[in-house]
N, C-alpha and C positions, 0 to 999 in steps of 0.2 A: 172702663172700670174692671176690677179683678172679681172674679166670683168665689175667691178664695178669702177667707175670714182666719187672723190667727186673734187669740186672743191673747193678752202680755199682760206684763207686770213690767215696769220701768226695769225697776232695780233688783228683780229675784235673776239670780244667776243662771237658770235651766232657761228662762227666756232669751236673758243676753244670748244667750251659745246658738237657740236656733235662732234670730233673728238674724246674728251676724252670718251664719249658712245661711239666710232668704236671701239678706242684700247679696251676698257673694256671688250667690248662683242667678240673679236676677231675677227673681218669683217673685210677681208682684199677686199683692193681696192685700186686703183691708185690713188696718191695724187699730183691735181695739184694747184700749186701756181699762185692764180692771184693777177697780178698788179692793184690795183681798177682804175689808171688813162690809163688803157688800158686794158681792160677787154674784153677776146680773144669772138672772133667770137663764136667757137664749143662753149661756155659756152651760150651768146645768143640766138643761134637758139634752143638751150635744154631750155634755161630759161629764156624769154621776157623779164621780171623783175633785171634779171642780179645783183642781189644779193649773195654773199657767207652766208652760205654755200649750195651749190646744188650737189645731190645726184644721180648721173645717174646708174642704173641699166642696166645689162644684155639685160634685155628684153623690153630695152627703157624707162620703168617708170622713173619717177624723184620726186626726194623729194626736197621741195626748201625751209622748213622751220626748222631752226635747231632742236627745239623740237619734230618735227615728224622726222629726223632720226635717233635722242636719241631713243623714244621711240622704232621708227619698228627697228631697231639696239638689243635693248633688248629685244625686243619682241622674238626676234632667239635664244638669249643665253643670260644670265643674270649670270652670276655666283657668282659676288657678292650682289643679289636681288635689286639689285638698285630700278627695279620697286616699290618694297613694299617700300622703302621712296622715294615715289612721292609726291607732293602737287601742284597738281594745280592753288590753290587760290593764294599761296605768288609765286609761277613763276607768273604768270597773273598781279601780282603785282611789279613784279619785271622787268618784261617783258612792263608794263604801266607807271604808274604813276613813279617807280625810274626811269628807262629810261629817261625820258621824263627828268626829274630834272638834270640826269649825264651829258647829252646831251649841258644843259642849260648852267652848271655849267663849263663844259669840253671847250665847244666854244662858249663864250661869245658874241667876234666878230660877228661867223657866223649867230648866231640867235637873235640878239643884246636882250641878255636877261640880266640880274643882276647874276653873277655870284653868289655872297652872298647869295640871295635870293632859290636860286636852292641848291644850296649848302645844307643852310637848310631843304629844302623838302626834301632832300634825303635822310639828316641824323634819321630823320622821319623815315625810312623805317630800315634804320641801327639798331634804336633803340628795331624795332619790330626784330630782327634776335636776337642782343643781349639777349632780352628777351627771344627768345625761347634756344639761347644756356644757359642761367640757366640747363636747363633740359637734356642738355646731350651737349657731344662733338661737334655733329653734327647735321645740322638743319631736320635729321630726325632722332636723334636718337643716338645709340652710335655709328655707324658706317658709312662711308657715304654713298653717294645713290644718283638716280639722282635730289633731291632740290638741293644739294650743288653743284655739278658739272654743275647745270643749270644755277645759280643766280654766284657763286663765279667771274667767269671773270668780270662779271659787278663791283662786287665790288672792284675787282681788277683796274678797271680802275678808279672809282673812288679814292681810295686808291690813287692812282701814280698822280690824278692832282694836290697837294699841299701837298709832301710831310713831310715837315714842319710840317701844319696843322694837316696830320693824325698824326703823333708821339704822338700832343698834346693830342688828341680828346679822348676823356672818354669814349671808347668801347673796354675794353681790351678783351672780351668772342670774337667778333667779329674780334680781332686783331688777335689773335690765330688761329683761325680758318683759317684764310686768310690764314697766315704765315704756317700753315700745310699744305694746298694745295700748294702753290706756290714751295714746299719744296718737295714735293712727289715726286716719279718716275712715275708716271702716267703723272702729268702735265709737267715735263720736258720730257717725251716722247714724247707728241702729241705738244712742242713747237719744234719740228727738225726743221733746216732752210735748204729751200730750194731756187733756181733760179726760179725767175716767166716762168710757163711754155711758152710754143710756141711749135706748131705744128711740128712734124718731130720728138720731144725730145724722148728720150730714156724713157719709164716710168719710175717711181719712186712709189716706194709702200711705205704705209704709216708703220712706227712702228707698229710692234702690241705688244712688251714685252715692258710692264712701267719696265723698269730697267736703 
């Protein structure tokens, strides 16, 4: 059994991203499921902040940001180099200002934004992907790495708010791409459905074969 604890969310996208860096790198660790409208106690006293995904260590350290336990994840084993297609800038970008538009565009209500309006920034950002996919498969290159598995859940959720609209939308380099990951045995690996945990549970170890 792993003395590593992460705790997740199924479907929030900062999880997806490190989870699919766990399986990748083969970090095995116990995978718990939280409820975000009951978010267990053990997860708070490790992480104030009480965000997924949080990354509890052996020896008490904790990671509480999805990108740093992609990174220190591959930093141990990297076998398909994911490191060397990194990009800081378009995560940072991805991670900012798309955010911030998907957010807008996704729950209108909650932040009484203009759907439309956000919608359009985002596609902005869309536009910069599609252009980089001209130059190869994947947004680092021919192979993927961690940009794509960093950025893709986002797009992915945007993708799902209006699916109508995406069918239409004039990004087919970008549509591809999606529809590869979404298709892969990686990402249907680290989407396994689990019971939100609670204390007492039996562990539950996360996949580590995308098959």
């Amino acid at each position: 059994m792993s003395d590593r604890v992460l705790y997740s969310f199924r479907r929030c996208p900062y999880a997806m991203r490190a989870r699919m860096a766990l399986v990748i790198s083969g970090t095995r660790c116990e995978l718990r499921e939280v409820k975000l409208s009951a978010k267990p106690d053990a997860m708070r006293e490790v992480s104030p902040k009480a965000t997924v995904p949080v990354l509890v260590q052996g020896d008490g350290a904790i990671l509480e940001e999805s990108i740093d336990i992609m990174r220190w994840a591959l930093g141990h084993t990297d076998p398909e180099g994911w490191l060397s297609r990194d990009d800081a800038e378009l995560i940072a970008a991805n991670d900012g200002p798309f955010k911030h538009a998907l957010d807008r565009y996704k729950y209108p209500d909650r932040h009484g934004s203009n759907a439309l309006e956000h919608r359009a920034e985002g596609v902005k950002f869309l536009r910069k992907l599609e252009a980089r996919l001209e130059k190869g498969p994947q947004l680092g290159g021919e192979t993927r790495g961690l940009v794509d598995a960093a950025i893709m859940p986002f797009v992915r959720q945007f993708a799902a708010t209006d699916r109508e609209w995406w069918a239409a939308v004039d990004l087919p380099r970008v549509k591809t791409w999606l529809a590869d990951h979404l298709e892969s045995a990686l990402f249907k690996t680290v989407m396994q459905r689990e019971k939100p945990w609670k204390p007492g549970d039996a562990p539950t170890q996360m996949a580590l074969q995308a098959s």
